[in-house]
Backbone as JSON Lines, residues from 0, in Angstrom:
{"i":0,"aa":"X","n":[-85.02,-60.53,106.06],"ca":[-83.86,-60.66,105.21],"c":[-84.31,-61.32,103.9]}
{"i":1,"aa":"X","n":[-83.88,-60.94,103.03],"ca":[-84.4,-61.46,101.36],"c":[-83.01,-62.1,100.9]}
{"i":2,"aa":"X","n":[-83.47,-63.93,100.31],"ca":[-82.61,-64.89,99.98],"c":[-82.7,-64.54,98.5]}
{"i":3,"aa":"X","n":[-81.77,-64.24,97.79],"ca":[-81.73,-64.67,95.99],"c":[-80.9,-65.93,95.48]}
{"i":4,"aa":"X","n":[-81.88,-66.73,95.0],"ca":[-81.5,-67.65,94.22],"c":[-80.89,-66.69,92.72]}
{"i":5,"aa":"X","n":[-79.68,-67.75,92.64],"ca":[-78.93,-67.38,91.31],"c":[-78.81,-68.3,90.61]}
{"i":6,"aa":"X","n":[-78.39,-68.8,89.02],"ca":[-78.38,-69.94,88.12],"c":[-76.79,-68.97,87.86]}
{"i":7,"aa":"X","n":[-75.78,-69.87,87.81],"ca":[-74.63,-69.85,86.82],"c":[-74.42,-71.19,86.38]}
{"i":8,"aa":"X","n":[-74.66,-70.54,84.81],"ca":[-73.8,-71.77,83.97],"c":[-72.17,-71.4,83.38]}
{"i":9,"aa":"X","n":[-71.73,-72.47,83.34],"ca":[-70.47,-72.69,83.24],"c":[-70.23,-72.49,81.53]}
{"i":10,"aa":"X","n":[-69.74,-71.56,81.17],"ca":[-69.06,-71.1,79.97],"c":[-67.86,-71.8,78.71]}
{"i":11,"aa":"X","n":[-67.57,-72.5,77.6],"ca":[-66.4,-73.21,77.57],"c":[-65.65,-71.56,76.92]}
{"i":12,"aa":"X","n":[-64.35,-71.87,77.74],"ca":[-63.41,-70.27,76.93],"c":[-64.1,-68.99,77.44]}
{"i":13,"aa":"X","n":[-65.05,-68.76,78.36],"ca":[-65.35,-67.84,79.18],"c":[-65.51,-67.27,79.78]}
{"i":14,"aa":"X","n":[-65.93,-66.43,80.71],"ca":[-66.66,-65.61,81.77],"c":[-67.93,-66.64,82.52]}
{"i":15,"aa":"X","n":[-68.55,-67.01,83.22],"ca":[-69.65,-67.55,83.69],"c":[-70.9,-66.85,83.43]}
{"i":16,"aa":"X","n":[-71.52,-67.68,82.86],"ca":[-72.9,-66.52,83.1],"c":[-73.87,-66.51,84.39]}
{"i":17,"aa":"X","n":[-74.15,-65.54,84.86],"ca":[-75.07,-65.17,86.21],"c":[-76.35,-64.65,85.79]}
{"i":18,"aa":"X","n":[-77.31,-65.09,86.07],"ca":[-78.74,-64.77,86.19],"c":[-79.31,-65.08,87.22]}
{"i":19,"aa":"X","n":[-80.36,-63.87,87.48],"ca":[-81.22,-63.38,88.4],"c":[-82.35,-64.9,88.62]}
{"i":20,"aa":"X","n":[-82.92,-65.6,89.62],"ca":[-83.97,-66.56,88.93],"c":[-84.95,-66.53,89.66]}
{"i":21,"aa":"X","n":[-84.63,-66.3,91.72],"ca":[-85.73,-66.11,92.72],"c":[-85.93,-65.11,93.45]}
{"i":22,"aa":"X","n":[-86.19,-64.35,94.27],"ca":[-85.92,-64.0,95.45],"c":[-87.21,-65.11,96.48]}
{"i":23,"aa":"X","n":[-86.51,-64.56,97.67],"ca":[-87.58,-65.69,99.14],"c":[-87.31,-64.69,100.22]}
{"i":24,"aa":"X","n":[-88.14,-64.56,101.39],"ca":[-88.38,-63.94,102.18],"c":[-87.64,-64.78,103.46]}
{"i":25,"aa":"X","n":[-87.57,-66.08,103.43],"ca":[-87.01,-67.04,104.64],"c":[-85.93,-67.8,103.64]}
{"i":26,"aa":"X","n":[-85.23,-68.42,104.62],"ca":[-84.48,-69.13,104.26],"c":[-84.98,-70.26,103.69]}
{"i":27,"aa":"X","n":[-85.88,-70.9,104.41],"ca":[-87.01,-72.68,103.97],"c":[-87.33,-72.17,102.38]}
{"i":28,"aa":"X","n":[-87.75,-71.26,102.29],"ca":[-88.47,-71.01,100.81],"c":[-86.9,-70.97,100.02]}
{"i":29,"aa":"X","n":[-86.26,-70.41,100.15],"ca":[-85.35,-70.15,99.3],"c":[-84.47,-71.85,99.22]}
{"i":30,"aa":"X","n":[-84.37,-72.54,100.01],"ca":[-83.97,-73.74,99.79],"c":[-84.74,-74.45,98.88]}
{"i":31,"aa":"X","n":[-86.01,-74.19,99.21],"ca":[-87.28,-75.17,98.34],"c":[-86.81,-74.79,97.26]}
{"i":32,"aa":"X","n":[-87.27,-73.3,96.78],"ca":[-87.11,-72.76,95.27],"c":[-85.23,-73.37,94.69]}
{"i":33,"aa":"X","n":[-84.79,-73.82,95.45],"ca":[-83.18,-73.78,95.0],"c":[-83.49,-75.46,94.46]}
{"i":34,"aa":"X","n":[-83.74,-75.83,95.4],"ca":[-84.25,-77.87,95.02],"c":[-84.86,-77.78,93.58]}
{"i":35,"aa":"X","n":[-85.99,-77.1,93.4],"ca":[-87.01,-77.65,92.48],"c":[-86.4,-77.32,91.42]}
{"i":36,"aa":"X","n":[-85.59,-75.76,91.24],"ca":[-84.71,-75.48,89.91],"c":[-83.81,-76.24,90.0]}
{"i":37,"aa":"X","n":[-83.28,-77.0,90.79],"ca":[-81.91,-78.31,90.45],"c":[-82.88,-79.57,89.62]}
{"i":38,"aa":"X","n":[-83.97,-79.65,90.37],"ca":[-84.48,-80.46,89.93],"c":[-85.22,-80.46,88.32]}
{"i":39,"aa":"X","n":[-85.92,-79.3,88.05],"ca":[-86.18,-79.08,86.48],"c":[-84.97,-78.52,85.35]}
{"i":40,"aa":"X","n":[-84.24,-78.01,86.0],"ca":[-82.4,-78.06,85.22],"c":[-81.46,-78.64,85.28]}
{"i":41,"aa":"X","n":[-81.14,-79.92,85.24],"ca":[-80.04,-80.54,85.75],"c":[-78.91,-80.71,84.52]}
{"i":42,"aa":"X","n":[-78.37,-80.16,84.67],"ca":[-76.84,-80.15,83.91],"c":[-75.65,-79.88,84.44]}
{"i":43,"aa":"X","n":[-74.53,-80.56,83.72],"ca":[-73.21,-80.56,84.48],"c":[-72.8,-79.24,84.74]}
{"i":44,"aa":"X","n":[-73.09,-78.07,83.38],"ca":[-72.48,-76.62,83.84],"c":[-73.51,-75.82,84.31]}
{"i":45,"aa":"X","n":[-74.67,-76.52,84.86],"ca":[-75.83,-74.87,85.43],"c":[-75.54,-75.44,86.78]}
{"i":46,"aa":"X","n":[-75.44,-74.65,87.81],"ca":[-75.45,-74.88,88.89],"c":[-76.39,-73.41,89.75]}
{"i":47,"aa":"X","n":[-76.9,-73.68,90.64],"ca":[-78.22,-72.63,91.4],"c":[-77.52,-72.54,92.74]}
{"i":48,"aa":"X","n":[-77.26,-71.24,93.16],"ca":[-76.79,-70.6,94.57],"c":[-77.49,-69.95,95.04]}
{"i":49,"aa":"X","n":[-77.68,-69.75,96.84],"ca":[-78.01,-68.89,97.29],"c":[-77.89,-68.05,98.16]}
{"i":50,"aa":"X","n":[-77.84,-66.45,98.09],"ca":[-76.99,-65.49,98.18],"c":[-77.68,-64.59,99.11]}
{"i":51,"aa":"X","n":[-76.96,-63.61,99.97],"ca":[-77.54,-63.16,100.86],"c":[-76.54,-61.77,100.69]}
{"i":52,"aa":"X","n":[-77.32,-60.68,101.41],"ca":[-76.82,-59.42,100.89],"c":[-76.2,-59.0,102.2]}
{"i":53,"aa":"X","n":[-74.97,-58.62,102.72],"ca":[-74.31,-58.87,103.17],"c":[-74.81,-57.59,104.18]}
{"i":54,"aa":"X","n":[-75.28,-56.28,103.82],"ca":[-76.19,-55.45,104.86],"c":[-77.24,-55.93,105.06]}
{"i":55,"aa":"X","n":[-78.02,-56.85,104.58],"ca":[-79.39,-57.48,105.46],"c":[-78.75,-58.16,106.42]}
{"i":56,"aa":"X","n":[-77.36,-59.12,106.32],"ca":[-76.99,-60.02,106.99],"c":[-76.77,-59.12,108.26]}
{"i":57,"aa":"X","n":[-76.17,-57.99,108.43],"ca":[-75.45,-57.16,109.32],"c":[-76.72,-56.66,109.87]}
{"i":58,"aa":"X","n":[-77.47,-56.01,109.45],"ca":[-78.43,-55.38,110.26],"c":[-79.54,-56.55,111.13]}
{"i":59,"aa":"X","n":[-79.79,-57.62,110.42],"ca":[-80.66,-58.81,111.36],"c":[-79.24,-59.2,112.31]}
{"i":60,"aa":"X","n":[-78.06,-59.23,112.4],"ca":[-77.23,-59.65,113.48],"c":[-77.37,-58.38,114.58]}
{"i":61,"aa":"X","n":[-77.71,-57.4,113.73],"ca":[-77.87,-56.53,114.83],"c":[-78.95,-56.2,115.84]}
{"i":62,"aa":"X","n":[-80.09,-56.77,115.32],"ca":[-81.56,-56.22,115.61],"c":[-81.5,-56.8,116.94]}
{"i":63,"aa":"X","n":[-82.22,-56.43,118.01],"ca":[-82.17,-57.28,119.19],"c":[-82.77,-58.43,119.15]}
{"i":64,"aa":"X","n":[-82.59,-59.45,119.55],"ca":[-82.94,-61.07,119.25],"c":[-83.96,-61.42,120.78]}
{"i":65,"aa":"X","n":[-85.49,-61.62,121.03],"ca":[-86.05,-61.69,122.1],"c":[-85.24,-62.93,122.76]}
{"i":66,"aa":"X","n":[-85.86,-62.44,124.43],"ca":[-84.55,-63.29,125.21],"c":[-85.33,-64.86,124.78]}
{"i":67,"aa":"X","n":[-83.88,-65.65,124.57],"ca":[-84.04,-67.37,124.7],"c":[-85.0,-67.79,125.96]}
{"i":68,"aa":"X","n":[-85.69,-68.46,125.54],"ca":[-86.59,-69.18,127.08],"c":[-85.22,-70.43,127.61]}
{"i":69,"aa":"X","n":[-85.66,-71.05,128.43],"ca":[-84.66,-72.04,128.63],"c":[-84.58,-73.35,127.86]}
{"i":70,"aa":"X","n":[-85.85,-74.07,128.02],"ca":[-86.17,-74.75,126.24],"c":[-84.96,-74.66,125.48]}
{"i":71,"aa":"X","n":[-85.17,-73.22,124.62],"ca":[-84.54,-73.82,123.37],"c":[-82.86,-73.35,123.57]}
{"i":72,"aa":"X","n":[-82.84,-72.98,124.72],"ca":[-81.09,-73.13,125.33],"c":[-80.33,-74.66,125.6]}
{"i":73,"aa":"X","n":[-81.48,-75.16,126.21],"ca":[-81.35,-76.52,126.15],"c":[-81.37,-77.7,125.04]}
{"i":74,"aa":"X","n":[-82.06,-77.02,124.54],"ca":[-81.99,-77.95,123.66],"c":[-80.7,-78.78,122.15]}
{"i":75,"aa":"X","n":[-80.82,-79.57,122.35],"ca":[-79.33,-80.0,121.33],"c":[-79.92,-80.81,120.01]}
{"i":76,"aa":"X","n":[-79.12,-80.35,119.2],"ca":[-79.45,-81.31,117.82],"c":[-78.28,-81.88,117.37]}
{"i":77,"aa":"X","n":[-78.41,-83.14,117.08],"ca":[-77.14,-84.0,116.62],"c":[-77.54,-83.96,115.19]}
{"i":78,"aa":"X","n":[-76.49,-83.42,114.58],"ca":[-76.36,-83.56,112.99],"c":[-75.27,-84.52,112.36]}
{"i":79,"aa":"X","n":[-76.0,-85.61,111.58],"ca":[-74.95,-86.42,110.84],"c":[-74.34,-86.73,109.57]}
């Protein structure tokens, strides 16, 4: 599945502007690449999203998923 990072800046009296800035092959990369452009652009109206194409999304929900071992059935993560 292919992640695209996007930059919209915020317009005064306009439309938003959208530009093209990454693509990533995993999700981890596409977070990284999303951090480091927050981090070398920081302004109140640019803001960086990331977007997923809604038939990659459908066809990896579809693909068969190898069976869970018991491990990671078991296993729990507490998020805070």
């Amino acid at each position: 599945m292919e992640y695209i990072i996007i930059k919209r800046t915020k317009l005064y009296k306009a439309d938003d502007l959208i530009s093209l800035q990454k693509t990533a092959k995993t999700l981890d990369d596409a977070v990284k690449f999303k951090v480091a452009l927050e981090m070398l652009d920081s302004g109140e109206k640019i803001s960086y999203h990331i977007l997923i194409d809604t038939h990659d999304a459908y066809n990896y929900l579809m693909t068969e998923q190898p069976e869970e071992n018991k491990e990671t059935k078991d296993k729990v993560v507490n998020i805070k």
